[in-house]
C-alpha positions in Angstrom: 36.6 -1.8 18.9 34.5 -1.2 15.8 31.7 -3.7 16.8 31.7 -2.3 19.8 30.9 0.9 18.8 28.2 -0.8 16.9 27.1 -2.0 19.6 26.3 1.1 21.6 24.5 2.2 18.6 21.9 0.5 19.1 19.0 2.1 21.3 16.7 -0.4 22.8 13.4 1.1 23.6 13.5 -0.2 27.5 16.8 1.7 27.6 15.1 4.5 26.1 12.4 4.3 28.6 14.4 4.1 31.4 16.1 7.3 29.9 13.5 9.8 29.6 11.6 8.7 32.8 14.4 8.8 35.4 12.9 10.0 38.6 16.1 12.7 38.3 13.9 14.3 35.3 11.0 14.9 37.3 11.8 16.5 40.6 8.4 17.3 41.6 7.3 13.5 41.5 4.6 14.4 37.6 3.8 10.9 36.5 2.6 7.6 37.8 5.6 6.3 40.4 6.5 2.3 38.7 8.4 -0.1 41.1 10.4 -3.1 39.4 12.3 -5.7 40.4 15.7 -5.0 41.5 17.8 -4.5 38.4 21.2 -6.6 38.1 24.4 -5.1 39.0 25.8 -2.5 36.3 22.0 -2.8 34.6 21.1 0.5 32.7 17.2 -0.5 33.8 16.4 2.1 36.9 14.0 0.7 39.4 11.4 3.1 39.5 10.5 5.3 36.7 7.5 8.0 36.1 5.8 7.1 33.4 2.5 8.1 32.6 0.0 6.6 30.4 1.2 8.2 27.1 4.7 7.6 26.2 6.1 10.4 23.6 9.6 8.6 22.8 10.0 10.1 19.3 13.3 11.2 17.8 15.1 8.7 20.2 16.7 6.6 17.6 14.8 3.1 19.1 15.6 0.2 16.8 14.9 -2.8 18.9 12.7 -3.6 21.9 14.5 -4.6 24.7 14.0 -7.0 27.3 10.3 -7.8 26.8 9.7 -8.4 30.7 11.0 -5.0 31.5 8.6 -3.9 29.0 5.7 -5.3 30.6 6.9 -4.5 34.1 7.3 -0.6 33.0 3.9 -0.8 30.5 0.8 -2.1 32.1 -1.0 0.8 32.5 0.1 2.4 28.7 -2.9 3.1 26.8 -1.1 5.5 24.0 2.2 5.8 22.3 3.9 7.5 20.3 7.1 5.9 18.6 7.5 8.0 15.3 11.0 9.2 13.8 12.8 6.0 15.4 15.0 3.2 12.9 12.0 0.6 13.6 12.1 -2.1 10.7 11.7 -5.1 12.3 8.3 -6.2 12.5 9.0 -8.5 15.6 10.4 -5.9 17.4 7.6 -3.7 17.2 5.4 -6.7 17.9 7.9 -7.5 20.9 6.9 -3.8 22.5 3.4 -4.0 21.4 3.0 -7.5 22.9 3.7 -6.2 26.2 1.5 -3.1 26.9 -2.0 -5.3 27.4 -3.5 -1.7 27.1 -2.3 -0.3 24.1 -5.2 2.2 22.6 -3.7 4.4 20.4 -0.1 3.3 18.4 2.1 6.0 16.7 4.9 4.3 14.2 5.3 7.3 11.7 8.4 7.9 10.0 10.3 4.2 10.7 11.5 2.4 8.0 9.2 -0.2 6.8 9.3 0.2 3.3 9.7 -3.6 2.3 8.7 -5.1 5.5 6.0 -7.3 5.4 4.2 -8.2 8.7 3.2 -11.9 9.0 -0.4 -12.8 9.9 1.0 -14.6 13.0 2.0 -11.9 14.6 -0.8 -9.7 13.2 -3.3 -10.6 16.2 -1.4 -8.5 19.1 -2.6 -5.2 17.5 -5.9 -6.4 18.3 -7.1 -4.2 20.8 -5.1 -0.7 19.1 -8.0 1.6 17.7 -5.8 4.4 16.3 -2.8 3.3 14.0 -0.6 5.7 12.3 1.8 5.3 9.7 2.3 7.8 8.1 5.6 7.7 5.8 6.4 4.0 6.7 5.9 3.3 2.9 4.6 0.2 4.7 2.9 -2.3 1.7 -0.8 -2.7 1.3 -0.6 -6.1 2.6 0.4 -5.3 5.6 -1.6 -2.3 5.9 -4.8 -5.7 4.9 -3.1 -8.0 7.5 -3.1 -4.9 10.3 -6.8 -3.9 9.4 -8.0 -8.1 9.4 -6.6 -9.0 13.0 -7.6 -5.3 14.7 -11.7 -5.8 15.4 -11.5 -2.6 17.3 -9.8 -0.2 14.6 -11.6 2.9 14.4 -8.9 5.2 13.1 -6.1 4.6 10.5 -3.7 7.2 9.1 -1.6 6.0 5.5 -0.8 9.9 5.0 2.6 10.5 2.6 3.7 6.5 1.8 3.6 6.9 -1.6 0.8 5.4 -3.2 -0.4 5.3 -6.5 -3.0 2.5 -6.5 -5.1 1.0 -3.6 -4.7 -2.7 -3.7 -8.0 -4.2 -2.3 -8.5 -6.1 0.7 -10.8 -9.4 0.0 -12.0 -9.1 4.1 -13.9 -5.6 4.8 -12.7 -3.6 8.1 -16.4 -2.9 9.3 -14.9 -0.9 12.7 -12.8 1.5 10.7 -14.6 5.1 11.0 -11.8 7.0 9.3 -9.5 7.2 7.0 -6.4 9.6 6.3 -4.5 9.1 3.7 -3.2 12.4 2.6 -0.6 13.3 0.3 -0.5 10.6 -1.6 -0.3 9.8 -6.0 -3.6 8.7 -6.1 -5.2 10.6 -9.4 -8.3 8.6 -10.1 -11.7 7.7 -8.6 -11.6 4.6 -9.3 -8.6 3.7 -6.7 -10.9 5.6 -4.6 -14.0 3.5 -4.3 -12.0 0.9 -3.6 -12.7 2.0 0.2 -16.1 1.9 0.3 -15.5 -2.0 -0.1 -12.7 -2.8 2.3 -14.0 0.1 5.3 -18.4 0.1 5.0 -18.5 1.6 8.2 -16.3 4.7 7.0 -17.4 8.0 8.2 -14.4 10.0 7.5 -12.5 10.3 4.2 -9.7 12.9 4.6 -8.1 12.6 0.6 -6.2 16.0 0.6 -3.5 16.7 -1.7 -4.1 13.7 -3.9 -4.5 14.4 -7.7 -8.2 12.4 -7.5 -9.6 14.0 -11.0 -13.1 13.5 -10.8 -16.2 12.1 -8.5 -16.9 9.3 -11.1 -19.9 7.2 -9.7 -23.7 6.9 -9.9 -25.9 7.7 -7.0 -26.5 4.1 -6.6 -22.7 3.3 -6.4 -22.0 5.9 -4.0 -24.9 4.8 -1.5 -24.1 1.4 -2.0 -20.1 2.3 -0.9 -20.7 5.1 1.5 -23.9 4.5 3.2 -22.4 6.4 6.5 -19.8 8.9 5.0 -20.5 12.1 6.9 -17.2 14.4 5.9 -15.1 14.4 2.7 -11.6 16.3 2.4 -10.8 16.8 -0.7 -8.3 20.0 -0.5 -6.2 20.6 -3.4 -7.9 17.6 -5.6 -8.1 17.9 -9.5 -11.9 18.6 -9.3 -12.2 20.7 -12.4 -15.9 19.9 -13.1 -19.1 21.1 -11.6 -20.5 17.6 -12.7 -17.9 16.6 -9.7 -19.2 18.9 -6.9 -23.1 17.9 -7.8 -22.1 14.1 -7.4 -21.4 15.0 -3.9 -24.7 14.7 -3.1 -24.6 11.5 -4.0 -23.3 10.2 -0.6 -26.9 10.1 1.5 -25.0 11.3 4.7 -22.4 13.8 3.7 -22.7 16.8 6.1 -18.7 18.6 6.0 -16.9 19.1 2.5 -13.6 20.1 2.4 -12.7 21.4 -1.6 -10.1 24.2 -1.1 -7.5 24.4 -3.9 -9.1 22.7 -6.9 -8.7 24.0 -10.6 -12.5 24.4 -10.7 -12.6 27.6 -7.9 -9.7 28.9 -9.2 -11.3 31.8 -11.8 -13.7 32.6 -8.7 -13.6 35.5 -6.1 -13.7 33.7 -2.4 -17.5 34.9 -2.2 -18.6 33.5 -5.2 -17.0 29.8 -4.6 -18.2 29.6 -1.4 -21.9 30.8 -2.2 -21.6 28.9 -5.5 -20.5 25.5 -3.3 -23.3 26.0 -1.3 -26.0 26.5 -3.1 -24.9 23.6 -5.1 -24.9 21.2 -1.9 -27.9 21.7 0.2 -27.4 19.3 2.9 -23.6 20.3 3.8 -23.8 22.1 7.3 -20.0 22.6 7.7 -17.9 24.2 4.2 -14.4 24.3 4.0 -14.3 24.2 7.9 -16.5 26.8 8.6 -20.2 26.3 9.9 -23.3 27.4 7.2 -25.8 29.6 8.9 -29.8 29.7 7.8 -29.5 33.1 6.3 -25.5 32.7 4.6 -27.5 29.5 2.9 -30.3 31.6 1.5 -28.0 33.9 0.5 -25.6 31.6 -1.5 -28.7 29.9 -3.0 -30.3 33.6 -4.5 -26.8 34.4 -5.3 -26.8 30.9 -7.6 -30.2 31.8 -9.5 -28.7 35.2 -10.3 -25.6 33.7 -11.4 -27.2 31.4 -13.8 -29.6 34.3 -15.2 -26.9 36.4 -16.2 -25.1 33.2 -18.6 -28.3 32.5 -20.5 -26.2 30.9 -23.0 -24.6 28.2 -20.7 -27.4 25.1 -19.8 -28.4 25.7 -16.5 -27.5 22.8 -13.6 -30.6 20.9 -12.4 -29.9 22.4 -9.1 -30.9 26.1 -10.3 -34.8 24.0 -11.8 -35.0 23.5 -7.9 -34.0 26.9 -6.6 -36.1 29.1 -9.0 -39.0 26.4 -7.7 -38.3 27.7 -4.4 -37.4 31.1 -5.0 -38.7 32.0 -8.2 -37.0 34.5 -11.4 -35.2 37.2 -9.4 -34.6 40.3 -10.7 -31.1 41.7 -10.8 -29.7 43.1 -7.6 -29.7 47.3 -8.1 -26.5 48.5 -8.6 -25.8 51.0 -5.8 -23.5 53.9 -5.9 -20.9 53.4 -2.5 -18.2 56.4 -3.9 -18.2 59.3 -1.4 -21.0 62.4 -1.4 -20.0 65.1 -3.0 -22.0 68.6 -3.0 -21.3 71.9 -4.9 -20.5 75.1 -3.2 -19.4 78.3 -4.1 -16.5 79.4 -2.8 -16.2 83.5 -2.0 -12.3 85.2 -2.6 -12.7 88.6 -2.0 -14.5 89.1 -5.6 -13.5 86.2 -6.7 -16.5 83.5 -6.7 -15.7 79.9 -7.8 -18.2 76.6 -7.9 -16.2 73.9 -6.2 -17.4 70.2 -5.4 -16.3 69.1 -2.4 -16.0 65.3 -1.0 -17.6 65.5 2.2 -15.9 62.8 4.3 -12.5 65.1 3.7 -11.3 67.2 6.5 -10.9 71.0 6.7 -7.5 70.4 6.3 -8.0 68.7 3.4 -10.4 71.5 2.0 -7.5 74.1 3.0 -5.2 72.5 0.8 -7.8 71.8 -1.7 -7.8 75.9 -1.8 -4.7 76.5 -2.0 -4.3 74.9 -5.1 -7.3 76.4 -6.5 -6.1 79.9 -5.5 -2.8 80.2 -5.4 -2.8 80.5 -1.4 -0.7 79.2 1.6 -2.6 77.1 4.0 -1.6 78.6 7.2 -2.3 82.0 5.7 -6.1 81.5 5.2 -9.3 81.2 7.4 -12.2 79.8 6.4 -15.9 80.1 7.1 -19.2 78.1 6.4 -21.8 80.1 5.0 -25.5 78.0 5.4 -27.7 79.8 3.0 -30.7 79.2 4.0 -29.9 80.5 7.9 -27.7 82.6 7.2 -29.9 85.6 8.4 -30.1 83.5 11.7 -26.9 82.2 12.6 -24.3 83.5 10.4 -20.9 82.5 9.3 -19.3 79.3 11.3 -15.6 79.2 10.9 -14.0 76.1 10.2 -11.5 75.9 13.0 -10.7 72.3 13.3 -8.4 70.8 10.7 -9.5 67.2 11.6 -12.9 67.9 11.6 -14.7 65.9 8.5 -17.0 68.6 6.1 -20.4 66.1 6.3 -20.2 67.0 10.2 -20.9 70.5 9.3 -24.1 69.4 7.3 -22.9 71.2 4.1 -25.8 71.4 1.1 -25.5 72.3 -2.3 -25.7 75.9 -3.0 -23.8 76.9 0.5 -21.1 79.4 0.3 -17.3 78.8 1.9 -16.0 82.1 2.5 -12.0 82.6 2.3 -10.4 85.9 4.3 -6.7 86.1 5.1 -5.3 86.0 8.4 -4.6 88.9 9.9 -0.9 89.1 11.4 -1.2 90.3 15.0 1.5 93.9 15.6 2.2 92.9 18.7 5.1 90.3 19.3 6.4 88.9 22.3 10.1 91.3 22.0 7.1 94.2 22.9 5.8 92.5 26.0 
């Protein structure tokens, strides 16, 4: 009974298949309709399915293929699929599935157990029409990442994100199709596991190296043209960059156009302005920073920013970038330093025969006066009115009261030397018990 229960364990991914795309799931008919062959007597195999061309069948706990005819019945017009979080780790009978969908574009085998499984060259050449290939956290071996990337001509994407690796073992036959890379929380801490790359993938385009330790940019110009004549982006978010020497070398690749350096130790003691216009004005032909497009003017900007920068540390050696920007720009002088704290003006303010010089904050309101006053002379707020005196037209218009408690003081256009008359409120006698 044991083995039995074994038995039914085991989820095959035609059973699977025949599972999730049941015609009962889909009562409005979404999908492509997929006749079969009649199915034998007590089969779990249903004889028409809706499938559509990308299969999601993640999570379903698939550890073997199935029969392989079913497969290709169900499959021929797959062109994506997505087999992650399943026990996969058999080789053969992912080859088995693989074999069997003649139309397979984009393959999906995150998260199976392949740690230790080595994938035999003779069976390498039915992944020869896949262009994306992920595997992220197979822990699947370098050699068979090298036998995958060997017998797959058309391999334009490949995703080796969170497997654990420390070094990059080299491939003696290039991948000249691959156009990018992922390979993402990883251990890799130094450059020179990194140029490794530019041998095995020429053609690369797209490095995505976030959350590796990589210490350092360590190569010449000539080494990095020579590896990555058609880089055009570079992610390396939350690297050990700690170097300026680093960030300068990136213009060392002759077609790098998006840069991606969030996180390193070397922005750290900088404000968010100043790393991004320090970054930029430090790689002049990036048009896309941190994910964000670089305008004309935010370029200008970050480049007068860097000449300033550098003037104000005469005692550090100025980068061979700032030579070029003070060629362009010339010695700038320091931006003036301007004074953003609120206006303030001086008024007196009239208490009976009590006259005091007050400054007052013009964006407060005249509630905010009123209760400046009543600390200043001893008064209750509700028991006061108040009334703007313009000095110069006076003679014309007279006193304005200050009515409005919301109202800010700058809307009245006070001036030095204006007067703020105080009087009491007058209690009114009559009170509605005498109506």
């Amino acid at each position: 009974m044991e083995s039995s229960s074994d038995e039914e364990e085991v989820r095959t991914f035609v059973q699977v298949l025949s599972e999730k795309y049941d015609p009962e799931n889909f009562p409005y008919g979404q999908g492509l309709g997929v006749v079969v062959l009649p199915s034998p007597p007590g089969s779990p195999v249903k004889d028409r399915l809706f499938l559509p061309s990308a299969l999601v069948l993640n999570y379903c706990g698939i550890s073997k293929a199935g029969d392989k005819s079913n497969i290709a019945t169900f499959c021929a017009h797959v062109v994506e699929l997505d087999l992650s979080y399943n026990q996969l780790n058999d080789w053969g009978e992912i080859c088995t599935i693989v074999s069997n969908i003649p139309h397979l574009d984009f393959l999906n085998l995150s998260r199976n157990p392949l740690n230790g499984v080595e994938l035999e060259p003779g069976m390498a050449e039915i992944f020869s029409r896949v262009r994306r290939l992920v595997l992220i956290n197979t822990h699947v071996s370098w050699d068979t990442v090298h036998t995958l990337t060997q017998h797959t001509p058309e391999l334009e994407e490949l995703f080796l994100c969170l497997n654990g690796y420390t070094t990059v073992s080299e491939s003696q036959t290039p991948c000249p199709s691959l156009r990018l890379l992922q390979i993402t929380d990883n251990q890799l801490q130094h450059w020179a596991e990194v140029r490794k790359f530019g041998a095995m993938y020429p053609c690369l385009s797209t490095l995505v190296l976030a959350n590796n330790s990589v210490d350092s940019v360590g190569d010449t110009r000539e080494t990095l043209q020579h590896l990555y004549p058609n880089l055009r982006s570079i992610n390396l978010n939350n690297a050990g960059l700690s170097k300026w020497e680093d960030i300068e070398r990136l213009n060392f690749f002759p077609k790098l156009e998006e840069v991606k350096v969030m996180g390193i130790p070397l922005l750290q003691p900088y404000t968010t302005h100043e790393r991004r216009s320090l970054l930029l004005a430090q790689l002049p032909s990036v048009v896309v920073l941190n994910g964000s497009a670089v305008s004309k003017g935010e370029r200008e900007d970050a480049e007068r920013f860097f000449i300033r920068y550098q003037q104000e540390r005469p005692e550090q050696e100025p980068p061979e970038r700032y030579h070029i920007l003070v060629s362009k720009y010339g010695h700038l002088a320091p931006l003036a330093e301007v004074d953003l704290s609120p206006p303030c003006t001086m008024v007196d303010v009239r208490w009976g025969e009590r006259v005091e010089a007050v400054s007052l904050r013009l964006e407060q309101t005249v509630g905010d006066l009123k209760k400046q006053l009543r600390d200043l002379l001893q008064l209750p707020t509700n028991g006061i009115r108040l009334f703007y005196i313009n000095r110069e037209m006076c003679s014309v218009l007279g006193p304005e009261e200050l009515k409005c408690g919301c109202r800010a003081l700058h809307s009245y256009s006070i001036r030095d030397g204006d007067e703020i008359l105080v009087v009491p409120k007058v209690k009114s006698r009559c009170s509605s018990s005498d109506i």
